[in-house]
C-alpha angles and dihedrals in degrees: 000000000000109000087209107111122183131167111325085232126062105236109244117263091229081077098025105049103031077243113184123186100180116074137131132171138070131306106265099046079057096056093038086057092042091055102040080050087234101131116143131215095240121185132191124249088202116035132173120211120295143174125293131216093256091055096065097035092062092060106052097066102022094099093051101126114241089012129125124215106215112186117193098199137086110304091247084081099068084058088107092049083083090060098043084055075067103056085035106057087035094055092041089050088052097049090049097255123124113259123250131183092229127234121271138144140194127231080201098204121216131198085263089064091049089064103035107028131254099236090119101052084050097055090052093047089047085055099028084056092050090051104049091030109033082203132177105225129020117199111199110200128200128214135194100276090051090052092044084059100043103238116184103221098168087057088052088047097046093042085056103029091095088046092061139041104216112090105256112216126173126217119206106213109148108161101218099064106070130024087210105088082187077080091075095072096054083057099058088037091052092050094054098038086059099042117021102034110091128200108269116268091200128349107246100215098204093038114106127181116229117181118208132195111235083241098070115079137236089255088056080053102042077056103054093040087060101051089048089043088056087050074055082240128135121231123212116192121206155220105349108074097359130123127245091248092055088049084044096061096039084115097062082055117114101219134000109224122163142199088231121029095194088061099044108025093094085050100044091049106056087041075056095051094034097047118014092251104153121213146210111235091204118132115230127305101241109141125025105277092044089053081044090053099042087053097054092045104049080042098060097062093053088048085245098128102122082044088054092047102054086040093053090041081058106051095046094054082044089056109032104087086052087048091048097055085042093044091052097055099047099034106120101019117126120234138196115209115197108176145118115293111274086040089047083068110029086057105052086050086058090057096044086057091054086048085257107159111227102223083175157338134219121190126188092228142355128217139138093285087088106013080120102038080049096055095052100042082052087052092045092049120017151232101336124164109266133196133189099206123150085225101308108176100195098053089049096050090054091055097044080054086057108038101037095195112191084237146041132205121185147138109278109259099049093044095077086075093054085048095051095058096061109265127121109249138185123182118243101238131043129202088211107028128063124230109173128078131024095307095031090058088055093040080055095045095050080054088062095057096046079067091047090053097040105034091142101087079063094050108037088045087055097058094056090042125092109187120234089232122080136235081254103054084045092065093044115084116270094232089048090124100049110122122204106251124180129294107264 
């Protein structure tokens, strides 16, 4: 175990990061802003449901093998673990293991405990999950009712950790203290980094970490496990569907690299800091250049750089004819991306590479992690409309109204507006197809077609469809209820 403490809490990505949600205008008055640091911490005086820190927490460590979930909050919070059985079984079916529903429990706090406190409920999940499970690790997450009363989670664990022989680690997720839900990762990864990452027994020079949000899929992974093998590296993909061993040994690793830099750079960082594991700061390599890009960075630090080149020369004359009969069929159509924030770019690079023309982008959040990755995807592709919305519907719906793409690419639960309006959609990440790297960008393209051959679900959804929003809020502008906040 590292003997590098820090703060017990991750700090919150709104101070951290310079993170911004409320944005609307076009590209280049975004990266005019960005460059003059006069971003301001704008707010909405109208906003629609969105996600909440647990939430994403949650999902970052559930498909950890022998490993329990215990919320302490009201059992209400453990709704969404229906959905990320989703994600979970999925992702376990794709990769050739047999699907499980994974192990969680509810404190289920009550307004007693409220009062009273729910230490004592915590401590009987915490051994009632050592003694169903025999796990190897127990995350015990908060929520917002357990912060509001204080709970000391850390004093319950540490008062159990020697009764019981699962590693015991806390998450601090409570959803009121940051607007950003992206904070929610740094939670899960700062529990982890101070209490499952051990000291290295040995540095393994080829072996290279790679984290991987439980959204992208194992053929994303058999991709990016063969660019690295022709590099002659070893990947090792963590922590969704990994096992507490692989996460354990992230430190002998030679280099920390990731498929999406919003959800690893916190991570990456303080492994960084603990154990002297350096890392690549790319953003994900979704699109050709960005693959081409991600290559040549991961390969300067092994000194492979004449080796990436020749690899990278290769693929791309592998790929190109399949790109060219994609590329002739979409050049010229016009295309909507809606997406967290390192997707919301390496998408729209995709498209650029089929001719697609970007009419506008719209990221959860924005924060330092891609003010570069922002700037050249503004010079590859325009001036397109851009807002900065933690998933608002009805902002969204207005500017669908105006731009009219020919596509639409959004997450999966937002891109049934887009659907009912009448444009082809396809959401921008697949349990069971791959997107990033050089196949992955066919396998996405070829996505793309099957819209182009079977536009009538679209079409025939929007006709029995009447949208929630009216005629009037469709003439307003769709950024009507942003409020001017202070410079950050």
């Amino acid at each position: 175990m590292s003997s590098k403490k820090s703060i017990n809490v991750s700090p919150i990505r709104d101070n951290r990061l310079n993170t911004i949600i409320t944005f609307g205008g076009n590209a280049s008055e975004l990266v005019d802003l960005t460059n003059k640091k006069c971003l301001n911490d704008n707010s909405r005086s109208f906003t629609q449901t969105t996600f909440c820190q647990e939430w994403l927490a949650l999902l970052t460590l559930s498909s950890i093998e022998d490993t329990v979930i215990i919320s302490h909050a009201p059992v209400g919070c453990v709704g969404s673990m229906s959905c990320i059985t989703i994600f979970r079984r999925a992702g376990q079916i794709h990769r050739g293991t047999q699907p499980s529903t994974g192990n969680w429990i509810s404190t289920n706090l009550s307004d007693e405990e409220v009062i009273h406190g729910g230490s004592s409920k915590l401590k009987d999940a915490i051994f009632k999950a050592e003694k169903r499970h025999s796990p190897k690790a127990i995350f015990v997450y908060t929520s917002c009712v357990s912060g509001i009363v204080g709970e000391d989670i850390e004093g319950v664990i540490n008062e159990v950790q020697d009764k019981v022989s699962a590693k015991v680690l806390p998450v601090y997720c409570e959803g009121f203290k940051s607007k950003v839900w992206a904070s929610g990762y740094d939670g899960a990864f700062h529990g982890v980094l101070n209490h499952l990452i051990e000291e290295p027994k040995e540095k393994q020079d080829n072996l290279v970490n790679v984290i991987n949000p439980i959204s992208f899929s194992g053929s994303d992974e058999v991709e990016l496990r063969r660019i690295l093998s022709n590099l002659s590296l070893e990947a090792n993909f963590i922590p969704n569907f990994a096992k507490v061993e692989d996460i354990a040994k992230a430190s002998e690793a030679a280099l920390t690299s990731s498929i999406c830099t919003t959800f690893s750079e916190y991570f990456a960082k303080r492994l960084d800091e603990n154990h002297g594991v350096p890392y690549t700061e790319r953003l994900m390599p979704a699109g050709l250049d960005n693959t081409d890009a991600w290559v040549r960075e991961i390969a300067s630090y092994f000194g492979k750089e004449k080796k990436a080149e020749e690899f990278i020369k290769s693929e791309r004359d592998k790929i190109q004819p399949q790109i060219n009969i994609i590329k002739e069929k979409l050049e010229g159509k016009t295309a909507f991306i809606s997406a967290g924030q390192s997707r919301a770019i390496g998408v729209p690079s995709l498209l650029a590479d089929f001719g697609m023309e970007i009419l506008g982008v719209t990221a959860y959040h924005y924060d330092e992690v891609v003010f570069e990755g922002f700037k050249e995807l503004e010079k590859k592709c325009g001036n397109f409309c851009t807002n900065i919305a933690n998933v608002q519907p009805y902002e969204q719906a207005n500017i669908l109204e105006k731009e009219k793409p020919d596509f639409y690419f959004g997450h999966m639960g937002e891109s049934v507006w887009a659907v009912k309006e009448g444009f082809p959609a396809a959401m921008v990440f697949s349990l069971s197809n791959s997107i990033v790297g050089y196949n992955g960008a066919v396998a996405f393209g070829n996505r793309i077609l099957n819209l182009i051959n079977n536009p009538s679900f679209s079409k025939t959804l929007s006709k029995h469809s009447k949208s929630p929003y009216s005629k009037k809020w469709f003439d307003e502008s769709p950024f009507k209820y942003h409020k001017d906040g202070e410079k950050i």
